[in-house]
Kinemage of the C-alpha trace (Angstrom):
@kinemage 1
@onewidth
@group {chain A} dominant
@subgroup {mainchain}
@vectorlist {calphas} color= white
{ca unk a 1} P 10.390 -14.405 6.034
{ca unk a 2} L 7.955 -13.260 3.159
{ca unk a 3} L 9.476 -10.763 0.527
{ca unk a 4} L 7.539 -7.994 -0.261
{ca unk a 5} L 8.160 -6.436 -3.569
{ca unk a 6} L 6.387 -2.858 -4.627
{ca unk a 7} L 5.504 -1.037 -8.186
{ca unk a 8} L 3.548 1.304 -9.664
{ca unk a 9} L 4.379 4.638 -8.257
{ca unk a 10} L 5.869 7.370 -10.296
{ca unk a 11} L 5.292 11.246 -11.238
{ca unk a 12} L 1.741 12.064 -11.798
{ca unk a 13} L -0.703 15.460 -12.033
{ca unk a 14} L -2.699 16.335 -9.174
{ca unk a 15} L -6.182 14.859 -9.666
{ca unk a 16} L -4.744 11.759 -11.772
{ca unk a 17} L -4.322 7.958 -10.496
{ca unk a 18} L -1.834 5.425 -10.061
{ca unk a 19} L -2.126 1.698 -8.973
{ca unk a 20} L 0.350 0.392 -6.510
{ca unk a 21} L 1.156 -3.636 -6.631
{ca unk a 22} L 2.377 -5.567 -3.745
{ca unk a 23} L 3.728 -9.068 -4.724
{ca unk a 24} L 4.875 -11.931 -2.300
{ca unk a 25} L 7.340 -14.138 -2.838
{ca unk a 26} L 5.210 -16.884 -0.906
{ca unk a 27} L 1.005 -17.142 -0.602
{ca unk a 28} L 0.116 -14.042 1.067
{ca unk a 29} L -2.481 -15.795 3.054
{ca unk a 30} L 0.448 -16.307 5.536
{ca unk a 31} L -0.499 -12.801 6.702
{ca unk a 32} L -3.532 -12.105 8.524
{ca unk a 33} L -3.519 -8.818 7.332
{ca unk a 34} L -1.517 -6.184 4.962
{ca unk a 35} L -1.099 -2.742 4.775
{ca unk a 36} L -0.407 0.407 2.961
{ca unk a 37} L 2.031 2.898 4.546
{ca unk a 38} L 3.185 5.917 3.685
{ca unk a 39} L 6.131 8.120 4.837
{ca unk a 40} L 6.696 11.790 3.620
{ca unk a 41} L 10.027 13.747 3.132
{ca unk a 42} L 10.355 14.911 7.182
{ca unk a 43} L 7.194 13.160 8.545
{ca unk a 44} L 6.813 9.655 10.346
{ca unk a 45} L 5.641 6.929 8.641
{ca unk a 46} L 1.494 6.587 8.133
{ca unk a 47} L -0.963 3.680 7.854
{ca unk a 48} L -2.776 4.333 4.244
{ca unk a 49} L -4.663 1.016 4.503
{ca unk a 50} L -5.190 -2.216 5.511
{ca unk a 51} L -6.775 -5.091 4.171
{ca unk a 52} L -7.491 -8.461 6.315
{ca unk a 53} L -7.920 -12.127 4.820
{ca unk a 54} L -11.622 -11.301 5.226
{ca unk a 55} L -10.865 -8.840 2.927
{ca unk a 56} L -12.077 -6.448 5.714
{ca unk a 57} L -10.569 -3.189 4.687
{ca unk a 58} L -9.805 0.438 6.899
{ca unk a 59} L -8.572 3.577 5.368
{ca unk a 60} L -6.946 6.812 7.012
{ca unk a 61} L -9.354 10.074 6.648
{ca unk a 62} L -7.072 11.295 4.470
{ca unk a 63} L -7.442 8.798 1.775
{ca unk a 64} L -10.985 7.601 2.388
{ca unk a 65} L -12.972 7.793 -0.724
{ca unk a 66} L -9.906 8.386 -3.113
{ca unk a 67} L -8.154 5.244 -2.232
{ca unk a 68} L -9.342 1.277 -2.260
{ca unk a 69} L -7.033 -1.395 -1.304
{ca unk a 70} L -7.652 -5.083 -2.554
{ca unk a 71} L -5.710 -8.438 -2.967
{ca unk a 72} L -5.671 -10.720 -5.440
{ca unk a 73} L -4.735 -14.253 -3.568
{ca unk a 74} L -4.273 -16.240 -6.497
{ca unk a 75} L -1.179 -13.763 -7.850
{ca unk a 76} L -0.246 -13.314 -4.282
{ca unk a 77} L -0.724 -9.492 -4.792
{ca unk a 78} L -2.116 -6.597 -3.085
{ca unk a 79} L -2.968 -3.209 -4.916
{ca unk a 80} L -3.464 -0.246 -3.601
{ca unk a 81} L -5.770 2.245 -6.315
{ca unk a 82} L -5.121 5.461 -5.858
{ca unk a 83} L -7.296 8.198 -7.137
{ca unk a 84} L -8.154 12.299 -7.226
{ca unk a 85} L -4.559 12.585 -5.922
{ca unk a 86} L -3.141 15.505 -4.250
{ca unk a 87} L 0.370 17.139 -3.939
{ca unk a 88} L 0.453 15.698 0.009
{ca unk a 89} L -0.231 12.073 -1.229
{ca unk a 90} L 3.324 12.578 -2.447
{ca unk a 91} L 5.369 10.091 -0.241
{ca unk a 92} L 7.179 6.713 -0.620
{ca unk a 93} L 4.563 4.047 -0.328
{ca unk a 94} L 5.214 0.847 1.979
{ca unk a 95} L 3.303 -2.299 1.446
{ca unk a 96} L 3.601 -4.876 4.928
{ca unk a 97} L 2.179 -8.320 5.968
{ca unk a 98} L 1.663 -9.428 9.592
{ca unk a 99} L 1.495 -13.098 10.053
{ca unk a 100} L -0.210 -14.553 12.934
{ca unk a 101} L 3.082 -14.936 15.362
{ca unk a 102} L 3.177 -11.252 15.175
{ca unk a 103} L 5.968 -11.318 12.746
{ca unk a 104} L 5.827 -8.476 10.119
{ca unk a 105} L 7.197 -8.128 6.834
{ca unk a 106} L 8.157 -5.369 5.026
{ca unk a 107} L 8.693 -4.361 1.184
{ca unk a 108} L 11.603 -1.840 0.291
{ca unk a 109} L 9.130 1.121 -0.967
{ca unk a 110} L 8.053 3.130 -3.834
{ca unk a 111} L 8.340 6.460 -4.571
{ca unk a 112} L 4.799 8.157 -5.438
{ca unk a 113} L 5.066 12.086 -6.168
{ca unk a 114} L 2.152 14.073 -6.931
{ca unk a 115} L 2.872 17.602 -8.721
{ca unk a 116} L 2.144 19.530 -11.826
């Protein structure tokens, strides 16, 4: 099992940014892909993003154009940049890796909150 490790979120204004980092304890080329999720206060949880080892990338509608998701192999980190944000972006953000047996791993979350 591959621990997952989040930072970066925090209080900021609508419109402003924040960079979410998702570090491995291992080489996160074990996964064949990772992914952003997000789950608001009283919602289920949401895919944000993924990103595959061919760096392929998908976004939800919602974030498309505000948000880019990348990895950094070599620091065995994946960001997610986060842009023009808005009062519903506010959630806690979940970063996850799914290795090829199907086995996925999970981080523990961290809080983003958008609000003036």
């Amino acid at each position: 099992q591959v621990q997952l490790v989040e930072s970066g979120g925090g209080l900021v204004q609508p419109g402003g940014s924040l960079r979410l980092s998702c570090t491995a304890s291992s080489h996160i080329l074990v996964f064949n892909a990772m992914h952003w999720y997000r789950q608001a206060p009283g919602k289920e949880r949401e895919l944000v993003a993924i990103i595959t080892n061919s760096r392929n990338t998908y976004y939800a509608d919602s974030v498309k154009g505000r948000f880019t998701i990348s990895r950094d192999n070599v620091k065995n980190t994946m960001y997610l940049q986060m842009n023009s944000l808005k009062p519903e972006d506010t959630a806690v953000y979940y970063c996850s890796g799914l290795s090829g047996n199907g086995n996925k791993d999970w981080g523990q979350g961290t809080q983003v909150t958008v609000s003036s």
